[in-house]
C-alpha positions as CSV (number, residue, x, y, z in Angstrom):
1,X,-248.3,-77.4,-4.7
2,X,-248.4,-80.4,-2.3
3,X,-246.2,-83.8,-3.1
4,X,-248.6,-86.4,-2.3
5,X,-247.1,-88.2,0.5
6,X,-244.9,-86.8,3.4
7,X,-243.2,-87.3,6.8
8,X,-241.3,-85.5,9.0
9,X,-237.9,-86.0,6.2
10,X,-238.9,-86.0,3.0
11,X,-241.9,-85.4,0.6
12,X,-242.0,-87.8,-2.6
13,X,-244.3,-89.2,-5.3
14,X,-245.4,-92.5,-6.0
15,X,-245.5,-92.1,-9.9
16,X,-244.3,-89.1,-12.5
17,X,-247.9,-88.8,-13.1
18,X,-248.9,-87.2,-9.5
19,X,-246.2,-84.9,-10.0
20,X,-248.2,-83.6,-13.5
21,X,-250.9,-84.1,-11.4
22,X,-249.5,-81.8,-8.6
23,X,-249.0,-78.6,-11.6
24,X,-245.6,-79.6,-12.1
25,X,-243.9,-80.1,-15.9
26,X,-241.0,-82.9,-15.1
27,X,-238.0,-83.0,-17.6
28,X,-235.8,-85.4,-17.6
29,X,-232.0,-84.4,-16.0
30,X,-229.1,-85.2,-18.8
31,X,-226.7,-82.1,-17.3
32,X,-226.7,-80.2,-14.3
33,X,-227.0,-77.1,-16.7
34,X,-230.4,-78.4,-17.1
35,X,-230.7,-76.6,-13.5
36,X,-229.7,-73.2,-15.5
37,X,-231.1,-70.5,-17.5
38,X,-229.8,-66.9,-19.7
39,X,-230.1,-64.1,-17.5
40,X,-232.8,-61.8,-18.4
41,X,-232.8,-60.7,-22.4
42,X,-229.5,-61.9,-22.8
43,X,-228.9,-64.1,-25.7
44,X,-224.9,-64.7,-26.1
45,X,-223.9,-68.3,-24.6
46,X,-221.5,-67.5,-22.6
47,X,-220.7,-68.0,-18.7
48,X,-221.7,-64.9,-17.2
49,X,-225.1,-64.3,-18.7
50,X,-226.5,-68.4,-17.4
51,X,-227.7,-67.8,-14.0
52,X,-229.4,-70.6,-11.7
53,X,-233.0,-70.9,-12.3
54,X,-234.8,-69.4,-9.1
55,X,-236.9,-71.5,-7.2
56,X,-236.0,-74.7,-9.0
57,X,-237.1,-78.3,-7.5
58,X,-236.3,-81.7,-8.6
59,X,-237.1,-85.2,-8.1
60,X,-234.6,-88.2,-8.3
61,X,-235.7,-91.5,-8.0
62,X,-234.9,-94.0,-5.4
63,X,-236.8,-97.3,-5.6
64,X,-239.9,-97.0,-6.2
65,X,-240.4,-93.5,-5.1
66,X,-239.6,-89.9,-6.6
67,X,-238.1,-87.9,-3.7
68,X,-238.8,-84.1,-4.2
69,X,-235.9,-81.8,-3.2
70,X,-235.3,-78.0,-4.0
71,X,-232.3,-76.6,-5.6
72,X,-229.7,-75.3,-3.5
73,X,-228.7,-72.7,-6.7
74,X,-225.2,-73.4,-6.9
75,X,-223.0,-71.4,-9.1
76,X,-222.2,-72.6,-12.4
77,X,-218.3,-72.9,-11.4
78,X,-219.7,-75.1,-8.6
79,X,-222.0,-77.2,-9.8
80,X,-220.8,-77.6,-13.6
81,X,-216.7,-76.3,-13.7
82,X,-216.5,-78.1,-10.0
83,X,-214.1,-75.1,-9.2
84,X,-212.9,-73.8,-5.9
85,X,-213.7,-70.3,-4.9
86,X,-213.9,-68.3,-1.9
87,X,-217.2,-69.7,-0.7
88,X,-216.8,-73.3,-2.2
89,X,-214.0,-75.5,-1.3
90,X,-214.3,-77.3,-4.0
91,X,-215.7,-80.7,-2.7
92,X,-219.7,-80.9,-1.7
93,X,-221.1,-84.3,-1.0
94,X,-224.8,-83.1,-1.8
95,X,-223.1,-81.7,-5.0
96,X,-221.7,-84.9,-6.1
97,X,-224.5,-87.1,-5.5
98,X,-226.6,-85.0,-7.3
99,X,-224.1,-85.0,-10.1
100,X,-223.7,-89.4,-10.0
101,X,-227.6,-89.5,-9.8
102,X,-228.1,-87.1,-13.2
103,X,-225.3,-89.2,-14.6
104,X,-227.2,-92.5,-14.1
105,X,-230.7,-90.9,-15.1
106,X,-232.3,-90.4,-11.7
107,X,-233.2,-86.9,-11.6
108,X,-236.1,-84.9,-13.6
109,X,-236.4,-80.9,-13.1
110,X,-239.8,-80.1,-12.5
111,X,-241.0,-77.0,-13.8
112,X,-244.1,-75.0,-13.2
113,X,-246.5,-73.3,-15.6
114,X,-244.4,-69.8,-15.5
115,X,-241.3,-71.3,-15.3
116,X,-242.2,-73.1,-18.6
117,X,-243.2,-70.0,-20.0
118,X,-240.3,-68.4,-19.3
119,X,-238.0,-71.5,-20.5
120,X,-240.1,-71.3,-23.9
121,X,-239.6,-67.6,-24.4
122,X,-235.9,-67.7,-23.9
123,X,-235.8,-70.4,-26.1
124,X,-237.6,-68.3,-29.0
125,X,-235.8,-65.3,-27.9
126,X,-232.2,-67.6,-28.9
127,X,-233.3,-69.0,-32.0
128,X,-234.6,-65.3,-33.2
129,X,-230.8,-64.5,-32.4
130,X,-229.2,-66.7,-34.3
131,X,-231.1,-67.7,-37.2
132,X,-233.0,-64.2,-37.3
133,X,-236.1,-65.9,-38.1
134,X,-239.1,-67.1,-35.9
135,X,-238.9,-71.0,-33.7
136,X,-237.6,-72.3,-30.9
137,X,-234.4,-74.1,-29.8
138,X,-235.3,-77.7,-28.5
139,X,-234.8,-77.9,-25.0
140,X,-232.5,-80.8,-25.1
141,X,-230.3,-79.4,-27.7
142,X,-230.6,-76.0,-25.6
143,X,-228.4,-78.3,-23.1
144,X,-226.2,-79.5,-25.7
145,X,-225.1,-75.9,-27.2
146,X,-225.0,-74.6,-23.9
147,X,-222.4,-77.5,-22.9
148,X,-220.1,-77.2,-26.1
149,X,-220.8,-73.1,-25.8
150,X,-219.1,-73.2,-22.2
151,X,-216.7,-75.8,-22.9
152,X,-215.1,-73.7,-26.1
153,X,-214.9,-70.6,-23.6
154,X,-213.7,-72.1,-21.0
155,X,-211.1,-74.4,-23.1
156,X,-209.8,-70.7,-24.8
157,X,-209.9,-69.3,-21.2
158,X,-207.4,-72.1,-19.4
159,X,-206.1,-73.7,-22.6
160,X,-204.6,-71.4,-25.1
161,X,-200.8,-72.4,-25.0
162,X,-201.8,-76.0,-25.4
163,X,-200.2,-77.2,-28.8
164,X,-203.1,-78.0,-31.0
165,X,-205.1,-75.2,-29.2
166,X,-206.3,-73.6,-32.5
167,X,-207.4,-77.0,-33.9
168,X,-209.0,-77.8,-30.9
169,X,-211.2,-74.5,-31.5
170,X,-212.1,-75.3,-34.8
171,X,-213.2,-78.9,-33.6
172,X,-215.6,-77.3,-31.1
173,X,-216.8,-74.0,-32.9
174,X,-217.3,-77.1,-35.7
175,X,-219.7,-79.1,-33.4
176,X,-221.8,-76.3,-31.9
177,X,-222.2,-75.4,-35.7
178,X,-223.5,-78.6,-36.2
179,X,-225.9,-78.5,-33.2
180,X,-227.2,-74.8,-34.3
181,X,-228.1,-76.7,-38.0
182,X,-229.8,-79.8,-36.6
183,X,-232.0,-77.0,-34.7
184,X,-232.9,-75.1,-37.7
185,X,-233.7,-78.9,-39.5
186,X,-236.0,-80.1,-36.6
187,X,-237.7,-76.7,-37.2
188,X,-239.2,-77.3,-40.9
C-alpha cells in the first residue's frame, strides 16, 4: 500500500478517504492503548498479556494533510505508564508529541484487512470470556476497559498503603463493571 503523495520526508494523504482507498481501515486515536492489543489467546486485562500491535501505522493530521508514520512499538510502561526503565529514560520527544496530538484528536490508527480481522476476533474472543455468551466488545469501549483494567492494577501495584486504598478499589472495580454492562446492552 502506497500513500498517495510523497517526497524525499514524508508520505501523506490529502483526505481520510484515499487512505480507505489505499486498503487501509482508519480509527480514530482516543488513547495511545489504541496502539495495543492481548497477546495471542489471552483474555485476562492485565499488563503483561497487551503487547504492541506489530506493524502498526498511523496518520495525524497537520493542516490540511494526513501525514502517515509507523509505529515505533513502544512498551506499554513507555508509551502509556510514561515510566523509566533500563532502555527508556523516561522523556521521548516523539513520544510526547504523539501523546499531545492523540490528546487533541489528531491521530487515526489505520489498520489493514488482517489486522481488522485479528482486532475483531480478539474482541469476540473477550466478550465469550466474560459474558460466556457469543458478541463482540466495541472497540471503543475495548479502550475504555483496558484503561480502568490497567489503572486498577497498577493503582493496587504502587498504591496499596494509601488511606482510602480499598475504597478506591471498589470505585474502580465499580466502573469497569459498569463498562462490561453497557457492552452487554449495546449487544441486544
Amino acid at each position: 500500500m502506497s500513500p498517495a503523495q510523497s517526497n524525499e520526508v514524508d508520505s501523506w494523504y490529502g483526505l481520510l478517504d484515499e487512505i480507505r482507498a489505499d486498503g487501509y481501515v482508519p480509527v480514530k486515536c482516543i488513547s495511545p492503548l489504541c496502539f495495543f492489543t492481548l497477546a495471542g489467546k489471552k483474555t485476562v486485562l492485565i499488563a503483561e498479556n497487551i503487547i504492541p500491535i506489530p506493524r502498526m501505522e498511523y496518520v495525524y493530521k497537520a493542516g490540511d494533510k494526513f501525514y502517515l508514520r509507523k509505529s515505533r512499538e513502544w512498551s506499554l510502561n513507555e508509551i502509556y505508564f510514561y515510566r523509566p526503565t533500563l532502555t527508556f529514560s523516561g522523556y521521548d520527544e516523539a513520544m510526547e508529541i504523539l501523546r499531545q496530538r492523540i490528546v487533541m484528536g489528531l491521530v487515526w490508527v489505520l489498520f489493514t484487512k488482517d489486522m481488522v480481522a485479528d482486532m475483531s476476533a480478539m474482541l469476540s474472543r473477550l466478550y465469550s470470556s466474560y459474558w460466556k455468551g457469543e458478541g463482540k466488545v466495541p472497540f471503543r469501549l475495548w479502550i475504555e476497559i483496558l484503561e480502568e483494567n490497567l489503572r486498577l492494577e497498577d493503582y493496587k501495584a504502587n498504591f496499596s498503603s494509601q488511606i482510602g486504598f480499598r475504597t478506591n478499589c471498589k470505585i474502580k472495580e465499580d466502573k469497569i463493571t459498569a463498562l462490561w454492562n453497557l457492552v452487554k446492552e449495546r449487544q441486544k
